[in-house]
C-alpha positions in Angstrom: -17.7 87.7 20.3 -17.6 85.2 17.5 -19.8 85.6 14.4 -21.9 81.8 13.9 -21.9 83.0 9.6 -17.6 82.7 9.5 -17.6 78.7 8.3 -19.0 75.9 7.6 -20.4 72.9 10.4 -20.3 69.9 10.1 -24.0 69.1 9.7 -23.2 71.0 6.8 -21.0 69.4 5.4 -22.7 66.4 5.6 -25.4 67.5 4.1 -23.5 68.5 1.3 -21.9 65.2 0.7 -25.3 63.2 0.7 -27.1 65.1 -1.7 -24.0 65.3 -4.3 -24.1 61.1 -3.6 -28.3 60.8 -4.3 -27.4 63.0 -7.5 -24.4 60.9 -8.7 -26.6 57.9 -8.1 -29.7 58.7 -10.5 -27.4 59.6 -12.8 -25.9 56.5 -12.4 -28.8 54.6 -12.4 -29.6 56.5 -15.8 -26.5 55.9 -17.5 -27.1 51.9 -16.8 -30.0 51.8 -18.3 -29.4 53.9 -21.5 -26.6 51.5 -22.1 -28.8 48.5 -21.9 -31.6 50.4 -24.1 -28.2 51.1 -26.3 -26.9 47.2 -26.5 -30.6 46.5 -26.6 -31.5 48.3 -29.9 -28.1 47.5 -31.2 -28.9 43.7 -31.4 -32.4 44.1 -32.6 -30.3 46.4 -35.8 -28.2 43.3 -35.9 -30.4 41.0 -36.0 -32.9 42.2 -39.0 -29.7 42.9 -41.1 -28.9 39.3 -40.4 -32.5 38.4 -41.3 -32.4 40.1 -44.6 -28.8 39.5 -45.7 -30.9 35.6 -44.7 -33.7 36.3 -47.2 -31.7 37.5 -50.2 -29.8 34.4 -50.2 -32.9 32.6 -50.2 -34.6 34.7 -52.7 -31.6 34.3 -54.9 -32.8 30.4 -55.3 -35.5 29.0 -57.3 -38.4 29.0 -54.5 -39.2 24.8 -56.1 -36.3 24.0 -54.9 -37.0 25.4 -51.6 -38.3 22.6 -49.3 -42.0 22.4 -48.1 -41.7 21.4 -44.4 -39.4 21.5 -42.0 -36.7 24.3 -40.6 -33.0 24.9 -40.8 -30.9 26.4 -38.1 -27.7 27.8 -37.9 -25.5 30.2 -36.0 -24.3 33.0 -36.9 -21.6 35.7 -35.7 -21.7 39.2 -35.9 -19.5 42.0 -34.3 -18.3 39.3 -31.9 -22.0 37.9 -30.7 -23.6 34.7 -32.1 -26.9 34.8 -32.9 -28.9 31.7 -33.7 -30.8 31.6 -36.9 -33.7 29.7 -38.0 -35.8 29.3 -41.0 -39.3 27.6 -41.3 -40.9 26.3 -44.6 -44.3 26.5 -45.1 -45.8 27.0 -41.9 -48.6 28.4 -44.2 -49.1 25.5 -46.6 -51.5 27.5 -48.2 -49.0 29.7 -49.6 -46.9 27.0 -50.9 -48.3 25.6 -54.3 -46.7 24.7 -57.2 -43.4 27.0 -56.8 -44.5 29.1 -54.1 -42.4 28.7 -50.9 -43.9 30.6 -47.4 -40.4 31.4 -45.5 -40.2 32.2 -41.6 -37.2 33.5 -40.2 -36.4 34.1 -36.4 -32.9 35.6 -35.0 -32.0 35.1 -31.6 -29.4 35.7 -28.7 -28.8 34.5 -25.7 -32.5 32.5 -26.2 -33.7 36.0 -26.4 -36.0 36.4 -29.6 -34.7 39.6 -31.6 -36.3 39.7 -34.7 -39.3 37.7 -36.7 -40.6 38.1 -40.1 -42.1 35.8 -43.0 -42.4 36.5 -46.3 -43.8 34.7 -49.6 -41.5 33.7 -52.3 -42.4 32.6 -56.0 -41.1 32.5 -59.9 -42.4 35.6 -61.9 -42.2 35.0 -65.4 -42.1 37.6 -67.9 -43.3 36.3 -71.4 
């Protein structure tokens, strides 16, 4: 008589092998999409250094001489990606009297906006 416990069928065997390929595909699936959360938060890092290394240049000019309309763009690259830059003047003309100058900045990527801020510049004089 032969015992039914001595090996291993083929149904299980089958088994086996779909359940270790479900598992090896969620973790797939999760490793995907930490590496696009990954690249993701990456060029969002990259893009508000850009923005600020942006803003000090600016700050470093006298904000009259800034103009009081209009916007500049450029692109920029960084760790082997472009990013397009661009810088409005005044879209607040309210804050841009005398030698204030209201500054916008965007970064983008592949026409995906990354980062946005706007900031207020003007001439402190200490007496």
């Amino acid at each position: 008589m032969k015992s039914r416990d001595a090996g291993v069928t083929l149904i299980e065997v089958l088994i086996s092998i779909i359940i270790v390929g479900i598992i090896t595909i969620a973790v797939l699936s999760t490793m995907s999409s930490a590496f696009k959360l990954n690249n993701d938060a990456e060029l969002s890092t990259q893009a508000a250094f850009l923005a600020q290394d942006k803003l000090d240049a600016l700050r470093l000019l006298d904000p009259a001489t800034l103009p009081t309309s209009g916007q500049d763009n450029s692109t920029v690259t960084s760790n082997n990606r472009s990013y397009s830059v661009t810088v409005r003047y005044c879209v607040t003309s309210s804050y841009c009297l005398n030698k204030s100058r209201d500054v916008t900045i965007e970064i983008s990527a592949n026409n995906k906006l990354l980062f946005t801020g706007e900031t207020v510049f003007t001439q402190v004089k200490v007496n």
